[in-house]
ROPANU-442553 format. One line per field, with one value per atom (N, C-alpha, C): chain; x, y, z; residue in one letter; atom name. Coordinates in steps of 0.2 Angstrom, whole numbers, always signed. Layout:
BEGIN
chaine <- c(A, ...)
x <- c(X, ...)
y <- c(Y, ...)
z <- c(Z, ...)
residu <- c(A, ...)
atome <- c(CA, ...)
REM end
This chain:
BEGIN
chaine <- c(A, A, A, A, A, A, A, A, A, A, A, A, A, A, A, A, A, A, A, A, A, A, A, A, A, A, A, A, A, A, A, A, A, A, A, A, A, A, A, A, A, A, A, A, A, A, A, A, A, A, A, A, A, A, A, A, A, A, A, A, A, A, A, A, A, A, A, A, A, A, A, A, A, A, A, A, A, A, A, A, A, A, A, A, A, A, A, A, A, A, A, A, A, A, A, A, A, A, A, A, A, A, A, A, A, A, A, A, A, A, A, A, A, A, A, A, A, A, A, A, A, A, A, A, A, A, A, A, A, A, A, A, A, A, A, A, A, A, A, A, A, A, A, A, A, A, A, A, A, A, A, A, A, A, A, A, A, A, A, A, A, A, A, A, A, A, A, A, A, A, A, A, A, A, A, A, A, A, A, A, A, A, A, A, A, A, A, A, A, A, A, A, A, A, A, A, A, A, A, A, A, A, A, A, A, A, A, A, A, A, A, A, A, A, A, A, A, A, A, A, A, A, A, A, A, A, A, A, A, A, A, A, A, A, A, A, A, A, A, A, A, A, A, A, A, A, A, A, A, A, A, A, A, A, A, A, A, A, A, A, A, A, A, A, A, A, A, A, A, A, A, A, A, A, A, A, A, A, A, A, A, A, A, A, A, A, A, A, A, A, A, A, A, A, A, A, A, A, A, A, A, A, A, A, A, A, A, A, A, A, A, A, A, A, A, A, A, A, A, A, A, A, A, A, A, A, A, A, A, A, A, A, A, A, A, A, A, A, A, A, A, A, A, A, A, A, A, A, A, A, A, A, A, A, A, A, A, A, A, A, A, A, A, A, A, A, A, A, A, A, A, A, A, A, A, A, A, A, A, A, A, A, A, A, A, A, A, A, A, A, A, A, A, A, A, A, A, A, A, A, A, A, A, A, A, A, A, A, A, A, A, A, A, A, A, A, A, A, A, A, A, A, A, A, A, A, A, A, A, A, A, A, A, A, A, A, A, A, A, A, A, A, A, A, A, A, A, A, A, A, A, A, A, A, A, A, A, A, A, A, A, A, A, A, A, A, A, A, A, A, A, A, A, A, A, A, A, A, A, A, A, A, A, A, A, A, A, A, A, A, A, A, A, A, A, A, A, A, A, A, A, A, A, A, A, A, A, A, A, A, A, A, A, A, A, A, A, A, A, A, A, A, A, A, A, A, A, A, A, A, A, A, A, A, A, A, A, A, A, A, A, A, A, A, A, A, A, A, A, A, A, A, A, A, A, A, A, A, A, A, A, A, A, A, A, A, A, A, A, A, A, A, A, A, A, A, A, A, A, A, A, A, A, A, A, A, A, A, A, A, A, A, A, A, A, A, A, A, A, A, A, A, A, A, A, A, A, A, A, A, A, A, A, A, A, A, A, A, A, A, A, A, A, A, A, A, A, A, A, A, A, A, A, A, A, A, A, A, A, A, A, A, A, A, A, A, A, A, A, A, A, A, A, A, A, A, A, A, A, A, A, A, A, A, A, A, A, A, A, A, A, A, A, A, A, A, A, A, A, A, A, A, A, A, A, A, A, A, A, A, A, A, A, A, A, A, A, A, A, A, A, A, A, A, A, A, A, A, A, A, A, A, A, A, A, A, A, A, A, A, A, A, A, A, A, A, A, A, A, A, A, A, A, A, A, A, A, A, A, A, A, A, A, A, A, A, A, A, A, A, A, A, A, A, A, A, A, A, A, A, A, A, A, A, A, A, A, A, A, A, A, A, A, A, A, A, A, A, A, A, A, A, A, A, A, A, A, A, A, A, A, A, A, A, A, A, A, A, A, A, A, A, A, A)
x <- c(+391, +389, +383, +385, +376, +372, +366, +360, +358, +356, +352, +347, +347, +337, +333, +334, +326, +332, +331, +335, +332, +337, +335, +330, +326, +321, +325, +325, +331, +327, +329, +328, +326, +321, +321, +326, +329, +335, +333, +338, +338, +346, +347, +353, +353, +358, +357, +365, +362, +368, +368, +374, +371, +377, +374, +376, +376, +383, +384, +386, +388, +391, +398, +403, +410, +414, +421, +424, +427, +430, +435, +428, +422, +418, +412, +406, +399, +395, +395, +395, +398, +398, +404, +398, +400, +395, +400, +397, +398, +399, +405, +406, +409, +408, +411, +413, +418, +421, +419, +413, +413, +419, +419, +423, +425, +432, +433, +430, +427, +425, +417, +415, +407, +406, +400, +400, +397, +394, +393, +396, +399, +403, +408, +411, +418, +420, +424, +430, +427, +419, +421, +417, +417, +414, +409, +405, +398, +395, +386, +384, +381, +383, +379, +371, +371, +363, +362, +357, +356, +351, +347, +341, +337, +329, +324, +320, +322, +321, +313, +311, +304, +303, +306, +303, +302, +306, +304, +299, +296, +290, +285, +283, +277, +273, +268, +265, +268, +271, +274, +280, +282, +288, +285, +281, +278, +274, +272, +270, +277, +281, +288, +291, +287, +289, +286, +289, +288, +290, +288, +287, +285, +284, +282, +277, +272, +266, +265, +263, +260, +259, +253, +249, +254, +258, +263, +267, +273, +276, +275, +267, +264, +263, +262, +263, +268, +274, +282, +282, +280, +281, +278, +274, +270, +273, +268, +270, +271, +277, +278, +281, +280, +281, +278, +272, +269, +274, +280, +284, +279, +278, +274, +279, +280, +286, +289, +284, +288, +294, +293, +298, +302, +305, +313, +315, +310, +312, +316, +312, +312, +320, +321, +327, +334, +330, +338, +340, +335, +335, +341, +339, +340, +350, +350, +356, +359, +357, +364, +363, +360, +365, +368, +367, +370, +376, +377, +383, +389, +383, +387, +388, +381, +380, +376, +375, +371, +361, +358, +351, +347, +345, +337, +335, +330, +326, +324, +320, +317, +313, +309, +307, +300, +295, +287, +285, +290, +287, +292, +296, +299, +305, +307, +314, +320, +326, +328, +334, +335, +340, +347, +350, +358, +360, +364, +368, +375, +377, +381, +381, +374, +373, +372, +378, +382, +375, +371, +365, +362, +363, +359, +361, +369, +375, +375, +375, +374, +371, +364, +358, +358, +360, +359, +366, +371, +377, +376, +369, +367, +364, +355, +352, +357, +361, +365, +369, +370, +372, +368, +362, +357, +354, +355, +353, +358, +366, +369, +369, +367, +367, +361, +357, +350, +345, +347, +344, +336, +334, +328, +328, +322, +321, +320, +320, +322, +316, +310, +304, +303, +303, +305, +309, +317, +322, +321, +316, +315, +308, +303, +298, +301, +306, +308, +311, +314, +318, +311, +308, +300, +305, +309, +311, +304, +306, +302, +309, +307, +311, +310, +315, +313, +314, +309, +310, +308, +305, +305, +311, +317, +322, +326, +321, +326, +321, +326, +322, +325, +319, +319, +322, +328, +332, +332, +333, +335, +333, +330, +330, +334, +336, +342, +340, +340, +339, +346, +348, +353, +351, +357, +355, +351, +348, +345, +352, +358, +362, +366, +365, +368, +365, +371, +365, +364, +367, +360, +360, +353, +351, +346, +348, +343, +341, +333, +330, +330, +333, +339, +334, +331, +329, +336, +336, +340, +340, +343, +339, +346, +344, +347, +343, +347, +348, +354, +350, +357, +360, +366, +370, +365, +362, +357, +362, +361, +365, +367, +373, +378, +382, +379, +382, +386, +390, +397, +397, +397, +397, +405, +403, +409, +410, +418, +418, +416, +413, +412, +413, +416, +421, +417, +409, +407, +407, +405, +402, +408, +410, +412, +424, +426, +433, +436, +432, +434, +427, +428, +422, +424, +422, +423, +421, +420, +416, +422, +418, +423, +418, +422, +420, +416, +410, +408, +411, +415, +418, +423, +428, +433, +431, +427, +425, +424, +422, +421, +427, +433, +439, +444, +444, +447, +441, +436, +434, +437, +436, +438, +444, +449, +458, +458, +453, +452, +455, +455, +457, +452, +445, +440, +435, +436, +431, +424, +418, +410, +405, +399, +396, +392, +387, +384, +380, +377, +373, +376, +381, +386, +390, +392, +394, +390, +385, +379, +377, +377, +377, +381, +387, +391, +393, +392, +389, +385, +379, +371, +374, +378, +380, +384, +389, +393, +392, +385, +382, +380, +379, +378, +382, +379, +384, +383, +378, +378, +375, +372, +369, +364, +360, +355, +351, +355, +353, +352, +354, +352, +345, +344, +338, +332, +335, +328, +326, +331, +328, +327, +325, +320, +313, +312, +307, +300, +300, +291, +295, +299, +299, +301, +302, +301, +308, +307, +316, +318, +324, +328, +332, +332, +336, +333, +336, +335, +338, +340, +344, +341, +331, +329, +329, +330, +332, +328, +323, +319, +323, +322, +324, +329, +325, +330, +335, +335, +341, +349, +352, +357, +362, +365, +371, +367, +368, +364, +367, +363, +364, +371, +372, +380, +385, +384, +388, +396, +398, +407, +406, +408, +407, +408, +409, +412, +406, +399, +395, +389, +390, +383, +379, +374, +371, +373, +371, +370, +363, +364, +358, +354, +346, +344, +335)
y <- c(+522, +516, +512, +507, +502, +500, +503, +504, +497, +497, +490, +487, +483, +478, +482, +480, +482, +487, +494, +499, +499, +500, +501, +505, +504, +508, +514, +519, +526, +528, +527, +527, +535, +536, +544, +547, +553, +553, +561, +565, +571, +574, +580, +581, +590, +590, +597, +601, +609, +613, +620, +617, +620, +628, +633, +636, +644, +648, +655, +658, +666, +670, +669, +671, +671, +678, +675, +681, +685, +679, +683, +683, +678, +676, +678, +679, +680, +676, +670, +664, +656, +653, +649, +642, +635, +631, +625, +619, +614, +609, +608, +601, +595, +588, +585, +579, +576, +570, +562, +560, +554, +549, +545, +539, +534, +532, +529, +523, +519, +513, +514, +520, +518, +517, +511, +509, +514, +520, +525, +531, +534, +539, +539, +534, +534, +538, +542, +547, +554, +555, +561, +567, +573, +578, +580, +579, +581, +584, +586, +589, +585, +585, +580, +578, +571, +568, +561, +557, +551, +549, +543, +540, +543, +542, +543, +538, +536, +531, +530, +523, +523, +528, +527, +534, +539, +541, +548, +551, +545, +545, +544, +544, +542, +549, +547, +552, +554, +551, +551, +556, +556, +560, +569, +567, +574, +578, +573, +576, +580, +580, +584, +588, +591, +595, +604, +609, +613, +620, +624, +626, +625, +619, +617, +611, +612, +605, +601, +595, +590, +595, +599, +603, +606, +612, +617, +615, +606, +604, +598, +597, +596, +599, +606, +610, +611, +608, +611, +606, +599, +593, +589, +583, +578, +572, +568, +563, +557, +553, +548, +543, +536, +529, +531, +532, +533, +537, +541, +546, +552, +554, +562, +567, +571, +574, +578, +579, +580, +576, +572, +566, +568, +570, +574, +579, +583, +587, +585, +580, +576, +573, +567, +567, +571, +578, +581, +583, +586, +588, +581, +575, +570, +569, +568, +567, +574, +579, +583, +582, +579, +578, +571, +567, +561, +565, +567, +568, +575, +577, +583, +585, +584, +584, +591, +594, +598, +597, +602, +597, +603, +605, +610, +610, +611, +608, +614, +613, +618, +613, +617, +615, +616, +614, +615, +622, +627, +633, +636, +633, +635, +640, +637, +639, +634, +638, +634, +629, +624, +620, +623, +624, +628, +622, +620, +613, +618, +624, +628, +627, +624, +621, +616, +615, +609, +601, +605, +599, +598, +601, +599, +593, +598, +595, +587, +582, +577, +573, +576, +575, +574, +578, +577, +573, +572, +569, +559, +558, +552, +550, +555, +555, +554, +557, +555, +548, +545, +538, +535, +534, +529, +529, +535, +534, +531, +532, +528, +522, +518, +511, +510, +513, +512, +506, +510, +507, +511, +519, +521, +525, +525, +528, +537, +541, +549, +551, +551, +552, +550, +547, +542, +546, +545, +550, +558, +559, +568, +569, +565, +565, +562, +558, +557, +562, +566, +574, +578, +577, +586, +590, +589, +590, +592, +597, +599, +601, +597, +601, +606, +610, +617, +617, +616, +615, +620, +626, +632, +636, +633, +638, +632, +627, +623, +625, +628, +629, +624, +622, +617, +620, +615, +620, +616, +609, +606, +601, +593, +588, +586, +579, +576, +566, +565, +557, +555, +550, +545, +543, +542, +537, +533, +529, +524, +516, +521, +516, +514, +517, +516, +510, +505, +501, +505, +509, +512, +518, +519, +526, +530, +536, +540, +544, +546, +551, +557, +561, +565, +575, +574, +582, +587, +591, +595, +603, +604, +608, +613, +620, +626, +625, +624, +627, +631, +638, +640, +637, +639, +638, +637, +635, +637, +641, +646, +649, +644, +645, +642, +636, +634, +627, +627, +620, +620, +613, +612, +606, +602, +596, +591, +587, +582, +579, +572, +567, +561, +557, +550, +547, +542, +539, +535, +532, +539, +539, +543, +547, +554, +555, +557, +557, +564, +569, +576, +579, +589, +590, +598, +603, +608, +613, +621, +626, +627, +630, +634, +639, +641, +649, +644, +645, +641, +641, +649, +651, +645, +644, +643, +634, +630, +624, +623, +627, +627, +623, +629, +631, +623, +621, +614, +610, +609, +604, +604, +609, +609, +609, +611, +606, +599, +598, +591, +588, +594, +592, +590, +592, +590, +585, +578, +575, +574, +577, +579, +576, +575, +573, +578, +578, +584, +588, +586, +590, +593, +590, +596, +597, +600, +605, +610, +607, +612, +617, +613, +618, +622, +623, +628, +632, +631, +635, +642, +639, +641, +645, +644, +648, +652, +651, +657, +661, +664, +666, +674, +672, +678, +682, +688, +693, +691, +689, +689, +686, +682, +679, +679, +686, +690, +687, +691, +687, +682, +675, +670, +668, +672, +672, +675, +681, +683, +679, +676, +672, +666, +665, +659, +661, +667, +669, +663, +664, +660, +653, +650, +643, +638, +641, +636, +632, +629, +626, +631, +630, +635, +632, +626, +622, +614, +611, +604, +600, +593, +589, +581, +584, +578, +577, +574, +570, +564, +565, +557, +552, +546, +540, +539, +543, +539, +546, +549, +554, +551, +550, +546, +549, +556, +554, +556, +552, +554, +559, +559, +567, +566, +559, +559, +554, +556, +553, +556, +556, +559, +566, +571, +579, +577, +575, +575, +571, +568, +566, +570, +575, +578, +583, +588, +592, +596, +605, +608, +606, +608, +610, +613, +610, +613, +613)
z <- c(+697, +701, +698, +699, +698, +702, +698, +705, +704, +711, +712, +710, +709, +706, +711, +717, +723, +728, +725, +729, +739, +742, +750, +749, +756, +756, +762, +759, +766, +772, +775, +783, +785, +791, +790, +796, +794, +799, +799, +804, +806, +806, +805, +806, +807, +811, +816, +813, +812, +809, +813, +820, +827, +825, +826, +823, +828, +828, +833, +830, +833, +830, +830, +825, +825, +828, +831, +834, +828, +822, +817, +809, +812, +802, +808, +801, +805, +808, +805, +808, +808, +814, +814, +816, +812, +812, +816, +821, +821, +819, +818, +812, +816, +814, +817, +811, +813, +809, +811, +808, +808, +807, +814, +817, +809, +808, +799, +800, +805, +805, +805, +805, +803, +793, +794, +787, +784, +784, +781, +780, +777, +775, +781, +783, +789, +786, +791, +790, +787, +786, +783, +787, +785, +790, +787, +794, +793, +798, +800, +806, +810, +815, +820, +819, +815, +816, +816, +815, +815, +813, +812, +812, +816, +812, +819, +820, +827, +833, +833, +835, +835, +842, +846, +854, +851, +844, +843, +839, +837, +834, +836, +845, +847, +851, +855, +858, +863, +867, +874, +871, +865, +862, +862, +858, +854, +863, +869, +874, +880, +874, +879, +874, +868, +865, +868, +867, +868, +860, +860, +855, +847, +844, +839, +841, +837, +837, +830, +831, +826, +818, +821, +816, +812, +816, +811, +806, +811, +807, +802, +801, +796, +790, +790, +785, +783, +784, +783, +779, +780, +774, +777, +773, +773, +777, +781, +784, +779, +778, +775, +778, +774, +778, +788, +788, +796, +799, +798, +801, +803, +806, +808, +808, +804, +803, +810, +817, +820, +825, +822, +822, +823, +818, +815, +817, +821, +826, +832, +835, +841, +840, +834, +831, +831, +829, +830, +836, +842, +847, +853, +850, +854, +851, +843, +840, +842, +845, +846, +853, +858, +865, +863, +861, +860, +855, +852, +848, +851, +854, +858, +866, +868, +876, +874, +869, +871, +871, +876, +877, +878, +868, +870, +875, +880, +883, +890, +893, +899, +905, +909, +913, +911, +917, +913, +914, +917, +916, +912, +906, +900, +902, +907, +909, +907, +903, +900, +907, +905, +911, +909, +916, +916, +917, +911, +914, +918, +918, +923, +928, +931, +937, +940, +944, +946, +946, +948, +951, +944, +940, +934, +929, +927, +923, +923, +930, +930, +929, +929, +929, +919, +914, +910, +906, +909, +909, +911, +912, +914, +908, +908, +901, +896, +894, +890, +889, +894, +895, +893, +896, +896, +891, +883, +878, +875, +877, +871, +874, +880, +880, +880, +878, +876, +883, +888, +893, +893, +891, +890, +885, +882, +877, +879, +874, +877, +878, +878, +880, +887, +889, +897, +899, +897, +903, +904, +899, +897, +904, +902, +908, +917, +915, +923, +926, +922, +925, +925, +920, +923, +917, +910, +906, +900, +896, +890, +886, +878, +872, +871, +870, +867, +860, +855, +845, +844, +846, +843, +839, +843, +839, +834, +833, +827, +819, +816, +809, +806, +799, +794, +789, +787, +784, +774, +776, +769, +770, +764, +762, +759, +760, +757, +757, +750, +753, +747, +750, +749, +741, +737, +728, +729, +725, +724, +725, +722, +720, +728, +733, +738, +744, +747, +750, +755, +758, +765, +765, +765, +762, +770, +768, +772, +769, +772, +768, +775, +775, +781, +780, +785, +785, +790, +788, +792, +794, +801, +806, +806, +805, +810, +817, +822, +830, +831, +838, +840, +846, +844, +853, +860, +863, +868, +874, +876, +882, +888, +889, +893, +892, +886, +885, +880, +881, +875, +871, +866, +863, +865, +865, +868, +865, +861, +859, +863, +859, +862, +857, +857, +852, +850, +852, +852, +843, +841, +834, +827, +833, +830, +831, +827, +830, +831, +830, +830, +830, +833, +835, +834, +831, +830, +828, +829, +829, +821, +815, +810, +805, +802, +797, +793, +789, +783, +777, +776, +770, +774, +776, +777, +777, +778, +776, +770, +766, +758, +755, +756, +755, +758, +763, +765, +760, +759, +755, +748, +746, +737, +738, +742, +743, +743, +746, +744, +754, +758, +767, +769, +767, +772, +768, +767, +762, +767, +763, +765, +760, +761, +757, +753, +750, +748, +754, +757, +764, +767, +770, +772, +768, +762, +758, +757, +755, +753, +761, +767, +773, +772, +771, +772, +767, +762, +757, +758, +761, +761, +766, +774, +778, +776, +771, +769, +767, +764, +764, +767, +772, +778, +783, +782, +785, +791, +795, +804, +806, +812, +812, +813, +816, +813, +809, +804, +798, +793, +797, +798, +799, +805, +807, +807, +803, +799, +795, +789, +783, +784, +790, +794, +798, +794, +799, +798, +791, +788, +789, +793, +793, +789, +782, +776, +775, +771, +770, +765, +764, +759, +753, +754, +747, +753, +745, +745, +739, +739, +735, +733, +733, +733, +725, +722, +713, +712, +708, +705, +705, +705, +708, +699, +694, +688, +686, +690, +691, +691, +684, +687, +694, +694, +700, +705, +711, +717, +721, +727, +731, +736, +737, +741, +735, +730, +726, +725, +723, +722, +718, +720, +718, +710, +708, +700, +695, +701, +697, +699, +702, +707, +700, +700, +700, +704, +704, +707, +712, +720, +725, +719, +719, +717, +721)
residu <- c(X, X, X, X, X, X, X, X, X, X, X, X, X, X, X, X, X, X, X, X, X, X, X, X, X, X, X, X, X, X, X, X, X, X, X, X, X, X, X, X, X, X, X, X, X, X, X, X, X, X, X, X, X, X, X, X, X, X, X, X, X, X, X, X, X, X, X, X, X, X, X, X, X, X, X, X, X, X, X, X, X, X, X, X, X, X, X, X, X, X, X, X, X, X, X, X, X, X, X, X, X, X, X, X, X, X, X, X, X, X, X, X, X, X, X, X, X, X, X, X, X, X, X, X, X, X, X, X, X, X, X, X, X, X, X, X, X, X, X, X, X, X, X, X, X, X, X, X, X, X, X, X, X, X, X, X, X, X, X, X, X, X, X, X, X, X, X, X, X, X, X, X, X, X, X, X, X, X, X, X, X, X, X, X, X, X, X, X, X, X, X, X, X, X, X, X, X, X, X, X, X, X, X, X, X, X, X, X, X, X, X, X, X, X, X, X, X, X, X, X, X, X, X, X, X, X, X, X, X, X, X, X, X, X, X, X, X, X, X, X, X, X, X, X, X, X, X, X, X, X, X, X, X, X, X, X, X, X, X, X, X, X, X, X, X, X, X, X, X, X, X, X, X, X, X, X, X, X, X, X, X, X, X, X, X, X, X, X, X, X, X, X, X, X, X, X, X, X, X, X, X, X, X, X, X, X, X, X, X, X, X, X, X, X, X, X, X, X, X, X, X, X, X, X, X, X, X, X, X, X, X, X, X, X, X, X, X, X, X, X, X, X, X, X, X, X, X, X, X, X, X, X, X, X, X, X, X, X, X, X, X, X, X, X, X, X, X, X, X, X, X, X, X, X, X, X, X, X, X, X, X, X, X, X, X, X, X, X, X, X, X, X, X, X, X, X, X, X, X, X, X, X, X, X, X, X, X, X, X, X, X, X, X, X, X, X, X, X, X, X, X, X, X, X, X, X, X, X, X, X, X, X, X, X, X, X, X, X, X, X, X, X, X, X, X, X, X, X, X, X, X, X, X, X, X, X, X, X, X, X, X, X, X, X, X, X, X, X, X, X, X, X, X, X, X, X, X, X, X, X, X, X, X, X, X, X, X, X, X, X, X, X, X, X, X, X, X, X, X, X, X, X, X, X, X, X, X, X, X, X, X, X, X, X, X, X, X, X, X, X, X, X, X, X, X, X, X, X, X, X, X, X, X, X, X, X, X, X, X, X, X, X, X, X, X, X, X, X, X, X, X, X, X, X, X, X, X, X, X, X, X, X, X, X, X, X, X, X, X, X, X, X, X, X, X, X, X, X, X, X, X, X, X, X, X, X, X, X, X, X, X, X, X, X, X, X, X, X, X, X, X, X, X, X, X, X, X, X, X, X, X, X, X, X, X, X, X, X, X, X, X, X, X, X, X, X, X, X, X, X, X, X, X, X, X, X, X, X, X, X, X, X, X, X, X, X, X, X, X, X, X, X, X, X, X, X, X, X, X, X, X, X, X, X, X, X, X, X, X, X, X, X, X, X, X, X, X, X, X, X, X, X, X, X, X, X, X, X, X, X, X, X, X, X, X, X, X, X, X, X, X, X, X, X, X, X, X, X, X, X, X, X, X, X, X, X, X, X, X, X, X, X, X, X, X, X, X, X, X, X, X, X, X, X, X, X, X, X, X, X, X, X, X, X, X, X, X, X, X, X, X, X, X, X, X, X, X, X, X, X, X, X, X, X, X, X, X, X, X, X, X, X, X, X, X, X, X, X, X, X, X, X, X, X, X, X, X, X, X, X, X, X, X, X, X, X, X, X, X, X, X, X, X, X)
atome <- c(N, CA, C, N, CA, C, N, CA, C, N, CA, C, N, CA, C, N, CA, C, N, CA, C, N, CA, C, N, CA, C, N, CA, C, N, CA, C, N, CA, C, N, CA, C, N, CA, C, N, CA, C, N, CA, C, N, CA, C, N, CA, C, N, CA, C, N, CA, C, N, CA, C, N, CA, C, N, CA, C, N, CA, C, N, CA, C, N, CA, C, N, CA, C, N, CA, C, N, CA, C, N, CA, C, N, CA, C, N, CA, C, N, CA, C, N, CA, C, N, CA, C, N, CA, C, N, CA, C, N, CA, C, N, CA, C, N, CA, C, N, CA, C, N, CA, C, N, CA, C, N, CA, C, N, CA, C, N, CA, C, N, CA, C, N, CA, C, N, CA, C, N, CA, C, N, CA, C, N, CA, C, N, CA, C, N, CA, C, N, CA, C, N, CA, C, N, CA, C, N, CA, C, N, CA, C, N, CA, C, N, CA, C, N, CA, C, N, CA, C, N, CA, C, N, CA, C, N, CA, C, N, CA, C, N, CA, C, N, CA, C, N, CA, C, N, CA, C, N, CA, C, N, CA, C, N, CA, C, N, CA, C, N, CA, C, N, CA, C, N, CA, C, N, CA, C, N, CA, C, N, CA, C, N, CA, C, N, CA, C, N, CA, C, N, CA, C, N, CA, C, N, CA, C, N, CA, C, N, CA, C, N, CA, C, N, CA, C, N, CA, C, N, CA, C, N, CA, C, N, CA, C, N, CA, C, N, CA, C, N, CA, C, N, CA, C, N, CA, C, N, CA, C, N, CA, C, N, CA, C, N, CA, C, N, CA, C, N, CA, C, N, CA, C, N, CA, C, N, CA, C, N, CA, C, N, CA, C, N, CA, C, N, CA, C, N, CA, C, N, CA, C, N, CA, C, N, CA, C, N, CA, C, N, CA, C, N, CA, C, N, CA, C, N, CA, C, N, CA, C, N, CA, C, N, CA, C, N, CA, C, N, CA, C, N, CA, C, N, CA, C, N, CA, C, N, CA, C, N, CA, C, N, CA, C, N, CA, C, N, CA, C, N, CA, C, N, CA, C, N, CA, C, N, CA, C, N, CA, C, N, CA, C, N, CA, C, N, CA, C, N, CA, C, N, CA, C, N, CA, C, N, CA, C, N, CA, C, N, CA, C, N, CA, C, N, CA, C, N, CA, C, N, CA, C, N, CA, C, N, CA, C, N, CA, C, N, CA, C, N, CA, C, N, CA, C, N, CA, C, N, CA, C, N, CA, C, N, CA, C, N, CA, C, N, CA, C, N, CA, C, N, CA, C, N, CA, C, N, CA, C, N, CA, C, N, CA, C, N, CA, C, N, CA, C, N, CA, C, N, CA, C, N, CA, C, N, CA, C, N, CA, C, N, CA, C, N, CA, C, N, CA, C, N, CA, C, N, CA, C, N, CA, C, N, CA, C, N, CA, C, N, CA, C, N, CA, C, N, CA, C, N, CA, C, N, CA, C, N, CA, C, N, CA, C, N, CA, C, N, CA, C, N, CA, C, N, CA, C, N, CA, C, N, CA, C, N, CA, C, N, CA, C, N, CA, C, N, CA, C, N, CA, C, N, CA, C, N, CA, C, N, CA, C, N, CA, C, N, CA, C, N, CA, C, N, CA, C, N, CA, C, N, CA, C, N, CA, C, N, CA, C, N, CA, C, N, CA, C, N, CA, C, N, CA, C, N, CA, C, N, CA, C, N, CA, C, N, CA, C, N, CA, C, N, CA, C, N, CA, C, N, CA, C, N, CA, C, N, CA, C, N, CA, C, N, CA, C, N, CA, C, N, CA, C, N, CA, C, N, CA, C, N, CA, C, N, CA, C, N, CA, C, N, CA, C, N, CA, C, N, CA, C, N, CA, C, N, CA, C, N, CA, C, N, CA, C, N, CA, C, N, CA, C, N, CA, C, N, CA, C, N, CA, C, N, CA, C, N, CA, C, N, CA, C, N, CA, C, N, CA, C, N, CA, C, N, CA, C, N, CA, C, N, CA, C, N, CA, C, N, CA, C, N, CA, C, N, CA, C, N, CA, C, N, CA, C, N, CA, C, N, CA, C, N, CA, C)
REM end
């Protein structure tokens, strides 16, 4: 590919790798297939994520977090271009209800919300509207319910920023969450054309046939899950918080990190 004179500057994004136990594999991860007409990787499967929104970079934001603060997720990695890295927390939590309907989250005395309950389910089937038509921002609809995120249980998992040669770049942190109890991820077409729980061995396998075309981030996700015996252990080796790989490459690194498998590096 030919890099550009004055490369994009990559937008910071988040991306979530919602993840349970398997009936038939140890661990089973949510994939879903980007819509073929978005101008970014249309058509191919990835993890539910997106940009991060200026609401999700303010105080009124990081005032409805629950479990992690400013301080911790400073330590985890450095704030750049004025992002506070809990940003990207706040990001992932919001891109998997927008992508899924699913919605971390509790009350102020840290009880998680049952969308099983009828009076709730609505109630978060609305917030969910109003952020895809962007009538309020998700720090607004989260304090008008008496809502708190619960980011305690999202581990930081990988970095990944876009070629220098590509015109729209993200510089994409990404998150292990679990299932939160009761809830089920749902297809919604907005963004997305498929939506599915699978084995990671077994997503490996449809990629290298060449069934499932993925970027490097989700490839490397499923890999790094296939990995593990249980989900357990999963989550032991997220005890100390830290990330566990990444696929950030100097800028004069010719192939970039979502470039065509045949020009990559290994994760390193």
């Amino acid at each position: 590919m030919t890099r550009p004179a004055d490369p994009v500057v990559p937008k910071p994004a988040s991306s979530v790798l919602l993840v349970r136990s398997g009936e038939a594999c140890p661990v089973e991860v949510y994939l879903i297939r980007r819509q073929k007409s978005m101008r970014f990787l249309g058509g191919f499967y990835a993890f539910p994520g997106g940009r991060v929104d200026g609401a999700d970079a303010t105080e009124a934001a990081f005032a409805r977090c629950r479990g992690l603060d400013r301080a911790e997720t400073s330590r985890l990695f450095p704030e750049r271009e004025g992002v506070p890295p809990l940003a990207f927390w706040v990001t992932a939590a919001r891109e998997l209800l927008e992508e899924t309907g699913i919605l971390a989250a509790g009350d102020r005395d840290g009880r998680p919300i049952a969308l099983g309950d009828p009076a709730v389910a609505p109630r978060v089937e609305e917030m969910r509207r109003r952020l895809m038509a962007e009538e309020a921002g998700f720090p607004a609809l989260l304090e008008r319910e008496g809502w708190y995120l619960d980011l305690a249980p999202f581990q930081y998992l990988s970095h990944f920023i876009t070629p220098t040669s590509s015109p729209i770049r993200f510089t994409a942190r990404f998150f292990l969450a679990p299932l939160p109890e009761g809830q089920t991820p749902r297809l919604f077409t907005e963004e997305t054309s498929e939506g599915f729980w699978i084995d990671p061995a077994e997503g490996v396998k449809r990629y290298e046939s060449g069934d499932m075309p993925m970027a490097e981030p989700a490839e490397a996700g499923l890999r790094y899950l296939s990995g593990f015996e249980s989900l357990e252990a999963v989550w032991r080796a997220h005890g100390d918080r830290r990330h566990k790989f990444h696929g950030v490459f100097d800028d004069d690194d010719p192939p970039g990190i979502w470039d065509p498998p045949e020009r990559r590096h290994p994760s390193r």
